[in-house]
C-alpha positions in Angstrom: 85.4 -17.0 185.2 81.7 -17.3 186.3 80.8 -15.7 189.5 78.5 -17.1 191.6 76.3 -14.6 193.7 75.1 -16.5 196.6 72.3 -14.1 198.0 70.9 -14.5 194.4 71.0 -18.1 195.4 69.2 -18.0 198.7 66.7 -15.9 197.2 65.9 -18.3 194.6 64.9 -20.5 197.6 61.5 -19.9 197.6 61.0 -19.8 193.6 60.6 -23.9 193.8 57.6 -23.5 196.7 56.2 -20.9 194.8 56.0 -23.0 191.3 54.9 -25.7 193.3 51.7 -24.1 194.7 51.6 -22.3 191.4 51.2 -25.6 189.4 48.7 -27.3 192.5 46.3 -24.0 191.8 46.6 -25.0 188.4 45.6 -28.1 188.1 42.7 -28.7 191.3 41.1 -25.5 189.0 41.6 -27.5 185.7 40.1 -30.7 187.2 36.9 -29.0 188.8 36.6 -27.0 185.2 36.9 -30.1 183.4 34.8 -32.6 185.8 32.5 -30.3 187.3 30.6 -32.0 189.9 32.8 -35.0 189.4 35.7 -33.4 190.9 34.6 -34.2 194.4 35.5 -37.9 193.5 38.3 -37.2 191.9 39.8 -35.1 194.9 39.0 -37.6 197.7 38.9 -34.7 200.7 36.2 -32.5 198.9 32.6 -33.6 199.3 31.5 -30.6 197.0 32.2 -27.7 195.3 31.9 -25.3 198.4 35.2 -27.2 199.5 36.8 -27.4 196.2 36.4 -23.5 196.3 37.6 -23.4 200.4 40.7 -25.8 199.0 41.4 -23.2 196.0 41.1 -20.5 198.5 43.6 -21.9 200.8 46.3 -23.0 198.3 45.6 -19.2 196.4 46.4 -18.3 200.5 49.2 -20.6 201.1 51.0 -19.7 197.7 50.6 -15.8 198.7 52.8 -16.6 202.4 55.1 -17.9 200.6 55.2 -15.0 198.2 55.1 -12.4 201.1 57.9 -14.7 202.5 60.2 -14.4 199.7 59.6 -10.2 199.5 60.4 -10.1 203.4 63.7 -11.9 203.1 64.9 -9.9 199.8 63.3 -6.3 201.4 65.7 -7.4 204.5 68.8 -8.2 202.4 68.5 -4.6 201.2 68.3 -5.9 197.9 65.4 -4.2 195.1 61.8 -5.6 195.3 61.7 -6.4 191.2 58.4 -5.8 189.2 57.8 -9.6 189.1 57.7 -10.1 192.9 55.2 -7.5 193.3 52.9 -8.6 190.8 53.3 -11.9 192.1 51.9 -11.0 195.5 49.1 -9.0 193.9 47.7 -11.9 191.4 48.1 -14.7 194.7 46.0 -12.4 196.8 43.6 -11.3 194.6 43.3 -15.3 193.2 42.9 -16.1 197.1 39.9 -13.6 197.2 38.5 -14.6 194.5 38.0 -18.1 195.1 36.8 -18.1 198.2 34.4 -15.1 197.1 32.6 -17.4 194.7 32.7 -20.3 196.9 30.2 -18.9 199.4 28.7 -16.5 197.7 26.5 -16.8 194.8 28.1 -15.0 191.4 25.9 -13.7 188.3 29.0 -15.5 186.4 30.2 -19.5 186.6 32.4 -19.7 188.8 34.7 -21.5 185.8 34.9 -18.0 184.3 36.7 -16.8 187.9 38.4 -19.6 188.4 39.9 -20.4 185.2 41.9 -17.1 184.1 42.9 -17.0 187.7 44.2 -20.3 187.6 45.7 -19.6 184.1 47.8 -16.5 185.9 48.6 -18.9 189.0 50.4 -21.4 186.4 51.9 -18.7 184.5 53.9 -17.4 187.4 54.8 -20.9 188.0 56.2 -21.5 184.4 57.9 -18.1 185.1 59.9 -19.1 188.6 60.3 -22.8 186.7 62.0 -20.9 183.8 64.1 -18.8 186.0 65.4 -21.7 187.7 66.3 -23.7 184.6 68.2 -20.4 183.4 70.5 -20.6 186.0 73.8 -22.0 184.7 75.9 -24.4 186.3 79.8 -24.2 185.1 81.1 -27.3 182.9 83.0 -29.2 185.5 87.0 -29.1 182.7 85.9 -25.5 181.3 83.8 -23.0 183.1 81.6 -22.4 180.2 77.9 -23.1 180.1 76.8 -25.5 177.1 74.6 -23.9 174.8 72.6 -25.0 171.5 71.7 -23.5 169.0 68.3 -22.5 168.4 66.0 -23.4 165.9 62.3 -20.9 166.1 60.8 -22.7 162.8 61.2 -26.5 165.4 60.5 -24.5 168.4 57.6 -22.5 167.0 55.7 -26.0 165.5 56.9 -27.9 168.7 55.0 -25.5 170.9 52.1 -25.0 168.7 52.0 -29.2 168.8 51.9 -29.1 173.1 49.4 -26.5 173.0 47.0 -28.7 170.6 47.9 -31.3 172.9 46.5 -29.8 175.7 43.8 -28.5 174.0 42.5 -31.2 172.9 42.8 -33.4 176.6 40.7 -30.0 178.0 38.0 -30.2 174.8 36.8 -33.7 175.5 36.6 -33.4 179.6 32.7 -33.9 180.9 32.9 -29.8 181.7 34.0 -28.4 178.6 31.7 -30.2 175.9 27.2 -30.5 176.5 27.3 -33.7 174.9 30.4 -36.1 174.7 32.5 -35.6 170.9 35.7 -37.6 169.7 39.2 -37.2 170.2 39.2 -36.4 166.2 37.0 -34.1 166.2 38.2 -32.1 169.9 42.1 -32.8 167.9 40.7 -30.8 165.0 39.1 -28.3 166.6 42.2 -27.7 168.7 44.3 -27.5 165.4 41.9 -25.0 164.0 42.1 -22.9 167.2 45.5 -22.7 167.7 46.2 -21.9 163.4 43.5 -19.8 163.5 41.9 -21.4 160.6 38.2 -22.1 161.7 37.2 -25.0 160.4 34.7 -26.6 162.6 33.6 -30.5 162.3 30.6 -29.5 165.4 28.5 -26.5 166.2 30.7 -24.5 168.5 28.0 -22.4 170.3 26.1 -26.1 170.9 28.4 -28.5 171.9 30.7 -26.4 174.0 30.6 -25.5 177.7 31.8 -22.2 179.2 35.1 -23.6 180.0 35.2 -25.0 176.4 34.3 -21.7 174.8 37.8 -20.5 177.0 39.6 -22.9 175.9 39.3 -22.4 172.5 39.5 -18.7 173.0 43.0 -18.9 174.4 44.0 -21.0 171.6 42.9 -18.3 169.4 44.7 -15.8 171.4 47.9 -17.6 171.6 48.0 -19.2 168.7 47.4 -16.0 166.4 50.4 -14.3 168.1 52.2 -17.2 167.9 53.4 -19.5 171.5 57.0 -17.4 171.4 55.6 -14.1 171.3 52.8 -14.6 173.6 55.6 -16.1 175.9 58.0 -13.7 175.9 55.5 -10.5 175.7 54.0 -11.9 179.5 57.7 -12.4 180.3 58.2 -8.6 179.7 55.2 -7.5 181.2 55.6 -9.1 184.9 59.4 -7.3 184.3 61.3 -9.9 183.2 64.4 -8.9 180.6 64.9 -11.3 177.6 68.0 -12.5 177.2 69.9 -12.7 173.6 69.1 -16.4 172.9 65.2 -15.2 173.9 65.3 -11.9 171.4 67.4 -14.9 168.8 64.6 -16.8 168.9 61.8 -14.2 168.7 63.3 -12.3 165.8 63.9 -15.8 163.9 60.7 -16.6 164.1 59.1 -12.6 163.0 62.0 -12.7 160.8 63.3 -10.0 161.7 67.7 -8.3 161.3 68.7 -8.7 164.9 67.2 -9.3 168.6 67.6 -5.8 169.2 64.8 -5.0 167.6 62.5 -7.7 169.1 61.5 -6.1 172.6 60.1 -2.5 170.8 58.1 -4.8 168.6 56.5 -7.1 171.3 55.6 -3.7 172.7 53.9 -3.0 169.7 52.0 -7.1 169.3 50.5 -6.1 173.2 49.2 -3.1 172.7 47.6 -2.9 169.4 46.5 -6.5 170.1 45.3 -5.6 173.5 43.9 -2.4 172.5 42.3 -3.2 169.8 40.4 -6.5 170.9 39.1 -4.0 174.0 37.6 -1.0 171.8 36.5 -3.7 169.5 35.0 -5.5 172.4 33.5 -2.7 174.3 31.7 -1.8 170.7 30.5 -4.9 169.6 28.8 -4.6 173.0 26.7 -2.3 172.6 25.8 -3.1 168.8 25.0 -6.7 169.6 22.4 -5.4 172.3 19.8 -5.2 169.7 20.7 -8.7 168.0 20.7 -10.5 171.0 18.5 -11.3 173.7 21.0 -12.8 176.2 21.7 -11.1 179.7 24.6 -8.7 179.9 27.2 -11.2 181.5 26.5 -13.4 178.6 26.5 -10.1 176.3 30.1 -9.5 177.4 30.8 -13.3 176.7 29.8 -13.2 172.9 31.7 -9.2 172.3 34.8 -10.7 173.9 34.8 -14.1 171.9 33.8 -12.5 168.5 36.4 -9.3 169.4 39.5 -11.4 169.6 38.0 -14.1 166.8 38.0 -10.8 164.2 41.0 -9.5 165.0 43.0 -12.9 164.9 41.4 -13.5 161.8 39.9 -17.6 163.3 36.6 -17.5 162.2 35.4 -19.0 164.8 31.9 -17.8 165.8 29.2 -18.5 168.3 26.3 -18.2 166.6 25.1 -21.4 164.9 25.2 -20.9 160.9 28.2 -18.6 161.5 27.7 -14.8 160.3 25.3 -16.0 158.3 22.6 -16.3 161.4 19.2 -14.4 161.1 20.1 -12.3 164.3 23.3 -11.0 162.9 23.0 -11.6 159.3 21.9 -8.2 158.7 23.5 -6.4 161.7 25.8 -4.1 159.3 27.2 -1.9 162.1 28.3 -5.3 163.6 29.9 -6.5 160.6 32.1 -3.0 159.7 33.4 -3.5 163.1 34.6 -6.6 163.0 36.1 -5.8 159.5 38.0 -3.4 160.8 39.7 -5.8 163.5 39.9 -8.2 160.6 42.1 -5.5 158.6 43.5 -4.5 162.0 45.1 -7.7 162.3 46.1 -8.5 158.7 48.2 -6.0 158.3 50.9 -7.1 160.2 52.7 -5.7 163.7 55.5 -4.6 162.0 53.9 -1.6 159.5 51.7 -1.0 162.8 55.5 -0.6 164.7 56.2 1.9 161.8 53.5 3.4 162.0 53.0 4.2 165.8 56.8 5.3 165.5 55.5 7.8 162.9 52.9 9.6 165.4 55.6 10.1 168.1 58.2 11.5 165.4 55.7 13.5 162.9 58.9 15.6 162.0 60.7 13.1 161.1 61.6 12.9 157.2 62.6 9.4 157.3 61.0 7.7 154.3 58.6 4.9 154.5 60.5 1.1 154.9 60.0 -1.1 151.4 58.4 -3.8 153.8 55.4 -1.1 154.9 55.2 0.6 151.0 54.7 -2.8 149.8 52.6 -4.2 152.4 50.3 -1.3 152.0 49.9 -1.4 147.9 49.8 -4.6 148.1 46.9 -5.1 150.7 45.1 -2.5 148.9 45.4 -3.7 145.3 44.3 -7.2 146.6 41.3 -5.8 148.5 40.3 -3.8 145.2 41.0 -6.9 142.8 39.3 -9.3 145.1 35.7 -6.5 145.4 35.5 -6.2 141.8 36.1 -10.2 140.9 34.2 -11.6 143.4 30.7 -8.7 142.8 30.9 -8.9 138.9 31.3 -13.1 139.5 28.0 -12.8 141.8 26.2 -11.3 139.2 27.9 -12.6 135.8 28.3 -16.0 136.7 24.1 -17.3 137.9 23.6 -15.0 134.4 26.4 -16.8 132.4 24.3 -20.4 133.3 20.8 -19.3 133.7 19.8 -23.2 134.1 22.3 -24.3 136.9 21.9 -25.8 140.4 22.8 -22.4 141.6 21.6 -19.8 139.6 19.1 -18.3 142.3 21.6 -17.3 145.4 22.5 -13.9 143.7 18.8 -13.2 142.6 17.7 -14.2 145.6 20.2 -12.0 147.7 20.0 -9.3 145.6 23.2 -7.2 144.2 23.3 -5.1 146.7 24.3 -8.1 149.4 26.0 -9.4 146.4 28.3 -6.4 146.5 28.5 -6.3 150.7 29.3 -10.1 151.0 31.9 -9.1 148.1 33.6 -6.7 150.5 33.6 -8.9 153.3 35.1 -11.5 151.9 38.1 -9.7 150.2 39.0 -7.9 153.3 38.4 -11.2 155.7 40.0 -13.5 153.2 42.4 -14.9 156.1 39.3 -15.2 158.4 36.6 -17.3 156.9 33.4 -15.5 158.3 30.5 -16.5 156.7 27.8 -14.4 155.3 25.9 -16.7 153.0 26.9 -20.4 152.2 29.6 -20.0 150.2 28.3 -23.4 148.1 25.5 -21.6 146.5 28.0 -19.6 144.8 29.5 -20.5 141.2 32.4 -23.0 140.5 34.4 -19.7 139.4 33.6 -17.7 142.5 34.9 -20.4 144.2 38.1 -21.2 142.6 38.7 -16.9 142.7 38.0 -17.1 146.7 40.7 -19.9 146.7 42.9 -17.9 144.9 42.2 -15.0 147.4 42.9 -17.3 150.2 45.9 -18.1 148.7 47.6 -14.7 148.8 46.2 -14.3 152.1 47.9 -11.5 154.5 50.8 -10.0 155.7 54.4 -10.8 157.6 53.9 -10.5 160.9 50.1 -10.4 160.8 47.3 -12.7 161.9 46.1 -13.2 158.8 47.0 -16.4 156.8 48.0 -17.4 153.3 51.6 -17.4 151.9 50.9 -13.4 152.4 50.7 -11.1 150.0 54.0 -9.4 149.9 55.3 -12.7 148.8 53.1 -13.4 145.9 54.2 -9.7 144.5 57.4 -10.8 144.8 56.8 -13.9 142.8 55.0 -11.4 140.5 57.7 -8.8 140.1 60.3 -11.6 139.4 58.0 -12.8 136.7 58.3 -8.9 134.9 62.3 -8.9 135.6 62.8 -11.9 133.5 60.5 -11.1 130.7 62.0 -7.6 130.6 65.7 -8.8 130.8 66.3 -6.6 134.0 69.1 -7.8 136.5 67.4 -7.0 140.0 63.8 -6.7 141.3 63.3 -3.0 141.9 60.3 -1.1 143.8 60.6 1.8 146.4 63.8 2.6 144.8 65.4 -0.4 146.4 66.7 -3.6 145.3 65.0 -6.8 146.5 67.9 -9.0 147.8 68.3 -12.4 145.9 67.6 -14.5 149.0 64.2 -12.5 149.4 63.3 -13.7 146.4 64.2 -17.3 146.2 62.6 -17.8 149.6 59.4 -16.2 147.9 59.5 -18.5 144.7 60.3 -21.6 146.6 57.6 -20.7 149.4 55.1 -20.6 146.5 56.0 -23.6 144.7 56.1 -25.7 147.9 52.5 -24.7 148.8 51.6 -25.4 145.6 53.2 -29.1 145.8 51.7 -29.3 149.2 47.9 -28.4 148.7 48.1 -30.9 145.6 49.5 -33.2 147.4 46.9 -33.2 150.8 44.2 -32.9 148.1 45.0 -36.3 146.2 45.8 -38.0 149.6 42.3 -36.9 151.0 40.6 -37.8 148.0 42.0 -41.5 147.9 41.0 -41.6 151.7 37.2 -40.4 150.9 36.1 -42.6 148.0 32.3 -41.7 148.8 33.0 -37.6 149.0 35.6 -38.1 145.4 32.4 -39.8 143.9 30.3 -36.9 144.7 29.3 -34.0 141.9 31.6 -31.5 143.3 33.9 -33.6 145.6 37.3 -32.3 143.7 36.5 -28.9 144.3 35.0 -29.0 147.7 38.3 -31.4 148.9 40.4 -28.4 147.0 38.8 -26.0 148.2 38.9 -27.1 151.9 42.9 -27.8 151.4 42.7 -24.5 150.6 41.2 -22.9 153.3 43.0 -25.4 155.9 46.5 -24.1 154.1 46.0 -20.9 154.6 44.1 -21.1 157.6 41.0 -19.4 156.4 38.2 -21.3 156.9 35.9 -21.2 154.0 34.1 -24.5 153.4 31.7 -26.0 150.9 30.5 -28.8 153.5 33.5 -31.4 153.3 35.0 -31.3 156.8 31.5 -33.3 158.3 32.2 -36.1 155.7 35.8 -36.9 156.2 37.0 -39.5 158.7 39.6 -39.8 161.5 42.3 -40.1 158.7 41.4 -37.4 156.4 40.8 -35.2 159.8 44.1 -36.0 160.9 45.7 -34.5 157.6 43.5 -31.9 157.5 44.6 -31.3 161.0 48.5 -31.4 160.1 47.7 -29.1 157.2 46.5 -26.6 159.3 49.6 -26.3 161.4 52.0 -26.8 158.7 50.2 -23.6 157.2 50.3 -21.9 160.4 54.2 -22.0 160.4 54.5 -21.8 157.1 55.4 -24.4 154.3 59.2 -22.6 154.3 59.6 -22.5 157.4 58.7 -26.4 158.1 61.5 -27.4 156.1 64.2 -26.0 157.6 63.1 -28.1 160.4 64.5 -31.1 158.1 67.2 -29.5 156.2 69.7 -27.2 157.4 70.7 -24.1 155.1 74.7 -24.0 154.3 77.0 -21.5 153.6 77.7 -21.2 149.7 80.7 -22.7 148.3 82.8 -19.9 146.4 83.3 -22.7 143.6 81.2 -22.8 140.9 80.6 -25.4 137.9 80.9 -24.0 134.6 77.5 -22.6 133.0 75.3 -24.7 130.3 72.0 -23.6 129.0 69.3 -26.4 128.3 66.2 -25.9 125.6 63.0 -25.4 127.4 60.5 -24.5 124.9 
């Protein structure tokens, strides 16, 4: 029988108000961000911004009563103040401030880089109260019981990343996000790449983009290289909200992880390593790009922050015009080690990081290492050294090997020396698509290795991309089971279970079947890039990149059309998910019958 607490009730009262002013912050902050100076016409009673920011300031105020209201009438039913409430209050008051700070006075900043987190946090709490409110469940009228389905993360996960490119890509082409006006392609694309964290660009970020465009694409960075759940549900714990078991369901489904039990320690984990390290990283980066840049501090802070949280979610999205690559930063080597290390920082995945954190806390502890964080380390290691050694001896062999090609000059030009740096930074940013030379100049064979090192990617649970590493050793130790005769997979003194395997063949083969598959349609699409000397590879190659959500490109993305943009596009995000995990969106695993047909053998050399 479902008891209904009816002070609960009357204290949910004021959760509608609230997520009503919530959502009007919300959107009179996105329309001034996206029409600037048009706004005025677009909110009849404003006749410029000082009033838009008087009419922020006085919602921000209204929406903080109402607040203040609702912790009154709970403080006098002698009921606990929760974290939420208080935090509430604090952001409304604070947001209140704020705008009508920037409204009369005059800011170093834009007052779109105020106004636009602040809004951000206004609509958060809003979807908070809206979410509370839909949680409450109303008693089947014959049985008592509340209705529940079943969840699905892989439909959820893609649905969500879908809205947010959705979004995105209405923001991108507004008057007060772009400096000149660009298609609904190419803003669709560009919020696909974001939100994968892929990087592939059809425009010159740092040129076409406003401040409020750079933001956007930075929180689809953000959110989309901890995934749309996570991020949810992390902000969800952090204002003090508990997850409830079809919330942890979801989360571990989609980190594939046993049992929800174990999903709140790890979002602990996905906050603070993300958070921490994107603000050491940023804070550095700081002061390194001082003597690369000559921007003012405020905009110094901009390009740390931006290329911080690009490194460590592995997007390689940058703001510098010929990516890494430009003069300013081309050489700064301090600035590249750093953002290598977020690179790796982020690759490796939240789950070894979980491990190991637990590790410092315990350092008595004799528990042995998990098989997921042995593998993940070998692995990640073995690929790093693999990919050094192939990709420096190709730099050098390969110009040597065809003394009279097209481009036999970019490693004698270079030198060996960058030959071996670029080397290193490609192997360890192989999920992020950073840019320290054109990677065109290089030979056909460097290229087909880097797609091969794309391929492999990262790690579970990581912000790298690829169909992960862990899974193509898998593939790889299968491969040595059958030629040996052995019965089981075997490493850390463990045996791989069955299903672990056939998930890792099958993931495998079905990117394989996929990347063909995008590569023939785009080809057929682009007749005039096909035609080109070098069109299959560079079509490959970006299929490639777009699969794994790297980024690497050989100059195909500015030739394709709206078509071949739109299945780039879909690439991307199928990628993102994970070629798997989108089919079990369409077909629904069953239990295994206990009857069996009889055995046959069939000839197969």
């Amino acid at each position: 029988m479902l008891v209904i607490n009816h002070g609960e009730r009357n204290s949910r009262f004021f959760e509608l108000p609230e997520s009503l002013l919530g959502l009007l912050v919300l959107v009179v902050v996105l329309v001034q961000a996206c029409f600037g100076v048009q706004a005025a016409s677009c909110i009849p009673a404003l006749g410029g911004e000082s009033a838009q920011g008087v009419l922020l300031s006085s919602l921000a105020a209204l929406y903080a009563f109402v607040v203040l209201l609702h912790l009154v009438f709970t403080a006098c039913r002698r009921r606990k103040i929760g974290r939420f409430l208080w935090l509430q209050l604090l952001a409304c008051s604070v947001t209140s401030a704020a705008f009508y700070y920037t409204s009369v006075h005059a800011v170093p900043v834009e007052p779109v880089v105020v106004n636009f987190p602040l809004g951000l946090m206004s609509g958060v709490f809003s979807f908070i109260n809206l979410r509370a409110m839909r949680k409450e469940y109303y008693p089947d009228a014959r049985t008592g019981r509340v209705k529940r389905s079943r969840p699905n993360p892989a439909f959820s996960f893609f649905v969500y990343m879908a809205v947010l490119v959705a979004v995105s890509t209405v923001l991108l082409v507004s008057p007060g996000a772009t400096q000149h006006p660009i298609s609904w392609a190419d803003a669709f694309f560009l919020s696909a790449s974001a939100t994968s964290i892929t990087g592939l660009t059809p425009v010159d970020v740092a040129g076409t983009f406003t401040t409020f465009g750079k933001m956007v694409l930075l929180l689809d960075i953000q959110v989309g290289a901890l995934g749309v759940m996570t991020f949810t549900y992390f902000v969800l714990m952090l204002v003090g909200k508990r997850l409830t078991m079809r919330d942890s369901m979801k989360v571990s489904g989609y980190l594939d992880q046993d049992g929800g039990n174990r999903v709140a320690p790890l979002l602990r984990v996905v906050g603070g390593v993300t958070l921490g390290a994107e603000l050491i990283g940023a804070v550095i980066l700081f002061f390194l790009l001082r003597n690369h840049l000559k921007v003012s501090d405020v905009e110094l802070v901009g390009y740390s922050v931006f290329h911080a949280v690009s490194a460590f979610c592995n997007a390689g999205i940058t703001l510098f015009p010929d990516d890494m690559s430009t003069e300013c930063v081309a050489r700064a080597y301090p600035v590249q080690i750093v953002m290598m290390f977020l690179m790796f920082i982020g690759t490796v995945g939240f789950g070894v990081w979980q491990e190991c954190i637990h590790r410092l806390r315990h350092k008595k502890s004799r528990k042995r290492w998990s098989t997921h964080t042995w593998l993940v380390f070998r692995v990640t290691l073995i690929t790093m050294l693999i990919g050094i050694m192939g990709m420096c001896i190709l730099s050098v062999i390969e110009p040597w090997l065809h003394p009279n090609g097209p481009l036999s000059t970019g490693a004698e030009e270079e030198g060996v020396l960058f030959g071996f740096w670029e080397s290193i930074w490609n192997s360890i940013g192989r999920s992020a698509g950073f840019s320290l030379s054109d990677i065109s100049e290089h030979g056909v064979v460097y290229k087909l290795f880097l797609c091969v090192l794309m391929f492999v990617g990262g790690n579970p649970a990581g912000t790298g991309g690829g169909v992960y590493a862990p899974v193509v050793a898998i593939c790889v130790l299968e491969v040595i089971r059958i030629l040996r005769g052995a019965h089981d997979v075997e490493i850390h003194n463990r045996r791989i279970a069955r299903g672990t395997v056939d998930r890792a063949i099958a993931t495998v083969l079905l990117s394989f079947v996929w990347i063909g598959g995008t590569t023939m349609l785009v080809l057929l699409a682009e007749p005039g890039l096909a035609a080109q000397e070098g069109g299959l590879l560079k079509v490959f190659f970006m299929e490639v990149s777009a699969f794994t959500t790297t980024g690497f490109d050989l100059g195909a993305v500015e030739q394709l059309s709206v078509f071949s943009k739109l299945v780039v596009s879909l690439n991307m995000l199928f990628g993102r998910v994970g070629m798997f995990t989108c089919m079990l969106m369409f077909i629904s695993p069953k239990e295994p019958s206990p009857a069996r047909f009889p055995e046959t053998r069939l000839p197969l050399t």
